[in-house]
GUDREN-418883 format. One record per residue (C-alpha): residue in three letters; z negated, x, y. Coordinates in steps of 0.05 Angstrom, whole numbers, padded with zeros to 5 digits, always signed. Each point is the difference from the previous one (the first is absolute). Last residue first. Layout:
BEGIN
ALAZXY;...
//
This chain:
BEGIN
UNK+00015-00873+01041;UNK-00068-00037-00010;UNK-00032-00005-00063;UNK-00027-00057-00015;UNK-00044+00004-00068;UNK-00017-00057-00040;UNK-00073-00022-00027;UNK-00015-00055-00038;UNK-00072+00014-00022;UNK-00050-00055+00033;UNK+00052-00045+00040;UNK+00051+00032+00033;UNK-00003+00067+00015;UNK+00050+00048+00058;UNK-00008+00069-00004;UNK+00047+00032+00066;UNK+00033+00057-00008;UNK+00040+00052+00040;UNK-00048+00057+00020;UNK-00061-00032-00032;UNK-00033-00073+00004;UNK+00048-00006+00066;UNK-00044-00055+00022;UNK+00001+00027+00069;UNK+00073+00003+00013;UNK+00005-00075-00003;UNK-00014-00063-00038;UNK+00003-00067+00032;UNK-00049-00057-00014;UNK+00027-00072+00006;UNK-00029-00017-00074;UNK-00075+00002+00021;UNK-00061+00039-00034;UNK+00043+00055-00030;UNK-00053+00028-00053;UNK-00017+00077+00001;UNK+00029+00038-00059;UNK+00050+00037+00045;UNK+00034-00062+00009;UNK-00033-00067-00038;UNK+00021-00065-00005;UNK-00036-00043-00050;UNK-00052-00040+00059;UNK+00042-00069-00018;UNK+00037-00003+00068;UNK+00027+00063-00013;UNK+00022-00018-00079;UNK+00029-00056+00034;UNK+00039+00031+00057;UNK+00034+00040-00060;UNK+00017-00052-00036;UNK+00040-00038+00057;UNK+00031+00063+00021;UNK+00029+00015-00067;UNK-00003+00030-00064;UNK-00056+00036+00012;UNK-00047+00066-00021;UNK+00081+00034+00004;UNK-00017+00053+00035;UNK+00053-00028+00061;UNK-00036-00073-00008;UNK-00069+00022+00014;UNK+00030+00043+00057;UNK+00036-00057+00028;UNK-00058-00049-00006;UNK-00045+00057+00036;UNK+00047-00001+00057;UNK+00032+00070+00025;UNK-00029+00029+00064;UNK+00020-00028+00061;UNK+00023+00070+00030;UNK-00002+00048-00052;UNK-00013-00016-00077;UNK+00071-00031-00016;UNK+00027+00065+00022;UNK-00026+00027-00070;UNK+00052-00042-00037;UNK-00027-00035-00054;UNK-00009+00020-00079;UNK-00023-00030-00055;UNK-00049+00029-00049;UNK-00031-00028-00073;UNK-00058+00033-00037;UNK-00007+00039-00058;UNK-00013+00072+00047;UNK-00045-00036+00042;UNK-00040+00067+00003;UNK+00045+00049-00013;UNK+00047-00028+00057;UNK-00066-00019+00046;UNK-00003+00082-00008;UNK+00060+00024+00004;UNK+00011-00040+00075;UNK-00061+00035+00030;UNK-00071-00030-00009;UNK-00059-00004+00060;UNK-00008-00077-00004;UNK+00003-00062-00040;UNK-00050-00043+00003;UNK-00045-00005-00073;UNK+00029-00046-00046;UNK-00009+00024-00071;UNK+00064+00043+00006;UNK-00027+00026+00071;UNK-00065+00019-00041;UNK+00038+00039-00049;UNK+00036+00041+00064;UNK-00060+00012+00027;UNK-00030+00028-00062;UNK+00070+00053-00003;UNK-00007+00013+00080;UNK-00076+00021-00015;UNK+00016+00037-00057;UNK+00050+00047+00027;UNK-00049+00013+00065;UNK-00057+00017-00044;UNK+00041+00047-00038;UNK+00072-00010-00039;UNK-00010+00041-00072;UNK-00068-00003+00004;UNK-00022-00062+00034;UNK+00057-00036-00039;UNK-00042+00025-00070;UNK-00071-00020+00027;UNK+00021-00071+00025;UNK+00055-00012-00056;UNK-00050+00008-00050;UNK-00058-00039+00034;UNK+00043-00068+00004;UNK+00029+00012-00073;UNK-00075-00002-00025;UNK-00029-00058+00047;UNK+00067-00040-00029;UNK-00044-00064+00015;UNK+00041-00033-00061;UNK-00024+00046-00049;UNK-00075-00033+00005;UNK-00052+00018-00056;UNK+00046+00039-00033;UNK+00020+00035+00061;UNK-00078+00006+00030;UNK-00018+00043-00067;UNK+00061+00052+00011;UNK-00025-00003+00083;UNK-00067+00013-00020;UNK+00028+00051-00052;UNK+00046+00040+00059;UNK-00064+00003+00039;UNK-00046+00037-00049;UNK+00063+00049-00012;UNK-00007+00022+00069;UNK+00067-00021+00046;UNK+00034+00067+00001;UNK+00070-00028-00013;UNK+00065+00006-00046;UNK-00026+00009-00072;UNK-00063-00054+00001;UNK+00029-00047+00054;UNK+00064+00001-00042;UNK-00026+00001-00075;UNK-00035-00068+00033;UNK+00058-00031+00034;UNK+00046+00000-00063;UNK-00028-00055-00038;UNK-00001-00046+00066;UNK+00073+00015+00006;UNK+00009+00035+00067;UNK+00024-00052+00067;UNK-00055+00034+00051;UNK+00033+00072-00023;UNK+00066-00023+00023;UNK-00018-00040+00059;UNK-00030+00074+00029;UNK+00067+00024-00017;UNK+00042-00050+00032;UNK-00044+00000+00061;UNK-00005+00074+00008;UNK+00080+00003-00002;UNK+00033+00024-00059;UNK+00057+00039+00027;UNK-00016+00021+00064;UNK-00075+00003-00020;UNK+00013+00063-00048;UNK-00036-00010-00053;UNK+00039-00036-00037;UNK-00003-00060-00048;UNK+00062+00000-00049;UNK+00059-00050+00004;UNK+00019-00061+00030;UNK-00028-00038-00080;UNK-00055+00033+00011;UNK-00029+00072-00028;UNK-00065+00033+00012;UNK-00040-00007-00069;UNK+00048+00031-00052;UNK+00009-00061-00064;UNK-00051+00007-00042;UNK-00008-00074-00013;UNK-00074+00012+00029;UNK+00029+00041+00054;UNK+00009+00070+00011;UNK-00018+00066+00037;UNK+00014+00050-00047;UNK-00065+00030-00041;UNK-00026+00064+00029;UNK+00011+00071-00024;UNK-00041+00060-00010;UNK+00026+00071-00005;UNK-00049+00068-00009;UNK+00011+00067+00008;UNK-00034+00058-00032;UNK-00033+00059+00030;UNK-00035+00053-00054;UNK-00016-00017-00071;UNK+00071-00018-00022;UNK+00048+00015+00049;UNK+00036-00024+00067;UNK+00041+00027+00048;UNK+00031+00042-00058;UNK+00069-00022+00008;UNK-00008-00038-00077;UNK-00061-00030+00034;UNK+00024-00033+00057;UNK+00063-00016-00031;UNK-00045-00050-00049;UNK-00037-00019+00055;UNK+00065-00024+00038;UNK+00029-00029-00062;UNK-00066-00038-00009;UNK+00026-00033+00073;UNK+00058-00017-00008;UNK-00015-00035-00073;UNK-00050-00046+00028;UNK+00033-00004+00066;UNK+00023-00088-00024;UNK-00078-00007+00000;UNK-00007+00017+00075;UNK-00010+00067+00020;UNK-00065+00049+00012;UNK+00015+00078+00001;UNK-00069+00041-00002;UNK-00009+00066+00007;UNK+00030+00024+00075;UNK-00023+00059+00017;UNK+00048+00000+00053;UNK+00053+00055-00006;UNK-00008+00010-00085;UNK-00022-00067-00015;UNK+00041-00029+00048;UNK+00069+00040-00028;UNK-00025-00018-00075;UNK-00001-00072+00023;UNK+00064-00004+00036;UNK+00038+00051-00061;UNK-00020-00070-00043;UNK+00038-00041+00046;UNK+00057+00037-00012;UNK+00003+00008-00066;UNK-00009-00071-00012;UNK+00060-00013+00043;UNK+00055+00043-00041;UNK+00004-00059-00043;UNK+00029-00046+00068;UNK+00050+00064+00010;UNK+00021+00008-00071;UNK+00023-00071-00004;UNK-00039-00057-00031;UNK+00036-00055-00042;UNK+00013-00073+00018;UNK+00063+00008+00051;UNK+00021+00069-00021;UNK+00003-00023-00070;UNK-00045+00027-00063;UNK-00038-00049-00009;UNK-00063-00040+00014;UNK-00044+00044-00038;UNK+00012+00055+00044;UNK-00038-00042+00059;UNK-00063-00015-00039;UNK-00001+00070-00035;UNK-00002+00041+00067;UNK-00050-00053+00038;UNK-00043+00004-00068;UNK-00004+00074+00002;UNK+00014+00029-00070;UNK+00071+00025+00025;UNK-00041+00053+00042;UNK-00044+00026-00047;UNK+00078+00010-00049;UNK+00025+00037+00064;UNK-00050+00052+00004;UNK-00015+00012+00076;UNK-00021+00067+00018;UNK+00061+00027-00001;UNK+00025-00045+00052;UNK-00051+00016+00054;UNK+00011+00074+00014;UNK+00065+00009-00023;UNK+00040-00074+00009;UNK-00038+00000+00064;UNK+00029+00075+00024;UNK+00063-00004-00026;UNK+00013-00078+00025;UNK-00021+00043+00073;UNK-00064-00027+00026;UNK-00013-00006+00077;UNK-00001-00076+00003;UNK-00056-00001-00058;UNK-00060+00029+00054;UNK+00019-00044+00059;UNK+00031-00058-00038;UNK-00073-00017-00029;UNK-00011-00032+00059;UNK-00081+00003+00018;UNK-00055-00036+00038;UNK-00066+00024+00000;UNK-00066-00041+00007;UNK-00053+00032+00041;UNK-00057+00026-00043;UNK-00053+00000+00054;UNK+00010+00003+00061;UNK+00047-00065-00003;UNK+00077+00008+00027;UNK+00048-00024-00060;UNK-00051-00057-00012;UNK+00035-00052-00049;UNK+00016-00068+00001;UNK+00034-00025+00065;UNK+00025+00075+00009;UNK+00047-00013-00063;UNK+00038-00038+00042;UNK+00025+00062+00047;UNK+00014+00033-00064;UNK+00044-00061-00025;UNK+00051+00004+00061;UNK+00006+00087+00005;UNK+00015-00009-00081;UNK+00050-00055+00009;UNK+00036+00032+00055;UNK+00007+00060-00042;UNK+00022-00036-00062;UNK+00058-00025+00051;UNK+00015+00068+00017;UNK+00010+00032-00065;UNK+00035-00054-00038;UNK-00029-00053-00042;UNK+00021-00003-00075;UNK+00019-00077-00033;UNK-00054-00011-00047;UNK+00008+00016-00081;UNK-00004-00060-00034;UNK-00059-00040-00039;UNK-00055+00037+00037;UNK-00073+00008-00028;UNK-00007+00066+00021;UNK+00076+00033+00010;UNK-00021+00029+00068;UNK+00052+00001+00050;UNK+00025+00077+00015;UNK+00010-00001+00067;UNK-00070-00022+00008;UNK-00018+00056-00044;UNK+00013+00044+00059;UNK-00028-00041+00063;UNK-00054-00025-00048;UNK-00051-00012+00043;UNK-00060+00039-00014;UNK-00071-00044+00010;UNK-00047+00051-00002;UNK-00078-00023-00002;UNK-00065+00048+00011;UNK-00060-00034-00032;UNK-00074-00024+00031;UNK+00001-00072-00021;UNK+00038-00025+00056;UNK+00063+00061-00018;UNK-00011-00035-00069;UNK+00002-00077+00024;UNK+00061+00022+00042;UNK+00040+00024-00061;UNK-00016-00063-00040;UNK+00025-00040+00067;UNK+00068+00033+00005;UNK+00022-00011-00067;UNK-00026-00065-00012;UNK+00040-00018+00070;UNK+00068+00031-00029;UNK+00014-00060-00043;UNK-00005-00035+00073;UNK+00048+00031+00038;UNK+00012+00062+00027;UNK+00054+00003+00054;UNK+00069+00042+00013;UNK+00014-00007-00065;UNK+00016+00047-00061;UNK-00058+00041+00018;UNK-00041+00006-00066;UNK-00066+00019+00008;UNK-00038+00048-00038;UNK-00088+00002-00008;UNK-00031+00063+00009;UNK-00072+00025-00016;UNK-00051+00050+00028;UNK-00072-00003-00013;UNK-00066-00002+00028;UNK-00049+00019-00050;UNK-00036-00015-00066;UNK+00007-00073-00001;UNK+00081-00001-00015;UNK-00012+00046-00053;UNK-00051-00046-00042;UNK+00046-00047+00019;UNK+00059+00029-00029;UNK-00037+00021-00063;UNK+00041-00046-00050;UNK+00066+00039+00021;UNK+00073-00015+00004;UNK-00021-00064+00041;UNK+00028-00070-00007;UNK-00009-00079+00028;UNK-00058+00030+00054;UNK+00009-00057+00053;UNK-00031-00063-00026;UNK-00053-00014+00052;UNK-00064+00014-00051;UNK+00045+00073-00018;UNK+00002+00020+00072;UNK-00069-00007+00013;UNK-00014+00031-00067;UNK+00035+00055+00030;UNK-00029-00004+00066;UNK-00073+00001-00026;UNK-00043-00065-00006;
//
């Protein structure tokens, strides 16, 4: 099979401005460019389809740019928004850009031999324009009634005419923008190809379209190409990478390897298989065993189990996926060891805590009955020695054999908690202050 049927068996080719793409694609190494939007200090997981499509072409012989939008990100893209987003300034879009490059490194080569990924901000060849000069030599090009045909343009100006529903000249001056990018590439980089998701679909024909009426382009000599891929959604096409706390970063400060390793393990069984196909490089052979193992046996979860294994390994490496399995074992009742505070918080996140005071662990230690009774596993002293007595006390996840053991420094689970368990799944928390 050839890449681009490869990429049309896993789902990813949803558009292209030309039925000979793969034709073109097969010819020679090529250059294309994917944009990122850096209203965040961290990618997250809509950006994952994104960032793997452009390292399956640099991994099939292809030169990738991923531009951050330093300039258009002060824009805010219109594409399949409701309301125009509140505008970043200078130095926080900065931050953001210099935080989502470094992640981009987890997916793309930026220092192979051989057609090295590049990464770009389109702020350093827009931040130099005058209005005069971009209303001049972009503007003109840009018939107005082309772009009110877009579906982002006509989506958001059919919702009226107020400033709080309606599209201001700065969010329609976007498209313009974004289109200069790919004429700028082509022109600098040799750069043919933009890819996008779905929502880019206008974007990025406006790009080929200004491509050709600057004469980058013509008919019968070089010509430009755009593709896009379908948005990363679930069966009740809702966007894939949202919970109820929020969206699923990158960026393990804020979605921890466990948390996003559990979120992959925890996909709908009718979403798992557009998932594996779209989001890793298990062979296609592999992804139908596993399709034909679900129905046989969804409960196993063999599926979920291998997508969160190859996509935590990538964003989070070996060492991010070996904390994020131990951590699922400790929930199952593995000993508890090696964690930090965050992550017995993410963990146990539905379960109760009490607190003691951390003194209580020098000297004599404090009594298991106490601490049972402190995290609230017991209502008193008198059910508390019972559980003991009847093998259901556990700290750390390994069982209190007699009720006049005394808990000290050393069974510190983390910096300041201990994981108490009574029974086979009551667990409580004891943090010590």
């Amino acid at each position: 099979m050839d890449f681009f049927s490869e990429l049309k068996a896993r789902g990813l080719v949803h558009q292209t401005t030309d039925d000979s793409l793969g034709a073109w694609l097969a010819e020679r190494p090529r250059t294309l460019y994917a944009g990122f939007d850096p209203t965040a200090d961290s990618l997250h997981v809509g950006h994952m389809m994104g960032l793997i499509t452009l390292r399956r072409f640099q991994r099939a012989g292809h030169r990738p740019i991923a531009v951050v939008g330093g300039a258009t990100g002060m824009i805010g893209d219109p594409s399949g928004k409701s309301a125009e987003r509140n505008l970043l300034d200078k130095a926080a879009l900065e931050r953001n850009v210099a935080a989502i490059g470094e992640q981009m490194r987890r997916f793309l080569d930026f220092d192979a031999a051989s057609q090295p990924a590049l990464l770009l901000n389109n702020l350093d060849w827009t931040g130099p324009w005058s209005y005069l000069d971009f209303l001049r030599d972009i503007g003109k090009n840009f018939p107005v009634n082309v772009m009110l045909g877009k579906d982002s343009v006509k989506s958001r100006l059919g919702r009226g005419d107020d400033s709080a529903s309606g599209m201001s000249y700065t969010e329609f001056s976007y498209m313009l923008l974004q289109a200069y990018d790919f004429v700028h590439l082509a022109k600098e980089h040799g750069c043919d190809l933009q890819a996008g998701g779905s929502d880019q679909w206008g974007n990025i024909t406006a790009g080929v379209d200004l491509a050709r009426r600057m004469g980058v382009s013509q008919p019968g000599g070089r010509q430009l190409f755009g593709m896009t891929w379908p948005l990363l959604t679930k069966s009740d096409g809702t966007k894939m990478g949202k919970t109820e706390s929020g969206a699923i970063w990158l960026d393990p400060a804020r979605t921890s390897p466990y948390a996003f390793y559990q979120y992959w393990v925890n996909v709908d069984d009718a979403d798992v298989g557009p998932c594996l196909r779209r989001l890793t490089d298990c062979p296609l052979e592999e992804i139908e065993q596993l399709d034909t193992a679900r129905e046989a046996d969804a409960a196993k979860r063999d599926s979920q189990k291998r997508l969160a294994e190859e996509l935590t390994r990538l964003v989070h490496g070996e060492e991010g996926l070996a904390t994020a399995r131990r951590a699922t074992e400790i929930f199952f009742g593995a000993e508890v060891s090696g964690l930090d505070d965050r992550a017995l918080a993410e963990i146990f996140a539905d379960v109760p805590s009490g607190e003691s005071p951390r003194a209580a662990l020098a000297g004599e230690g404090l009594g298991v009955v106490d601490a049972l009774v402190a995290a609230g596993l017991a209502k008193s002293k008198g059910e508390a020695r019972r559980t003991v007595a009847q093998g259901g006390a556990y700290v750390n996840n390994r069982r209190i054999e007699s009720a006049e053991a005394v808990l000290t420094e050393a069974d510190l689970a983390s910096e300041s908690v201990i994981v108490l368990r009574s029974g086979r799944k009551r667990y409580a928390l004891l943090r010590l202050v």
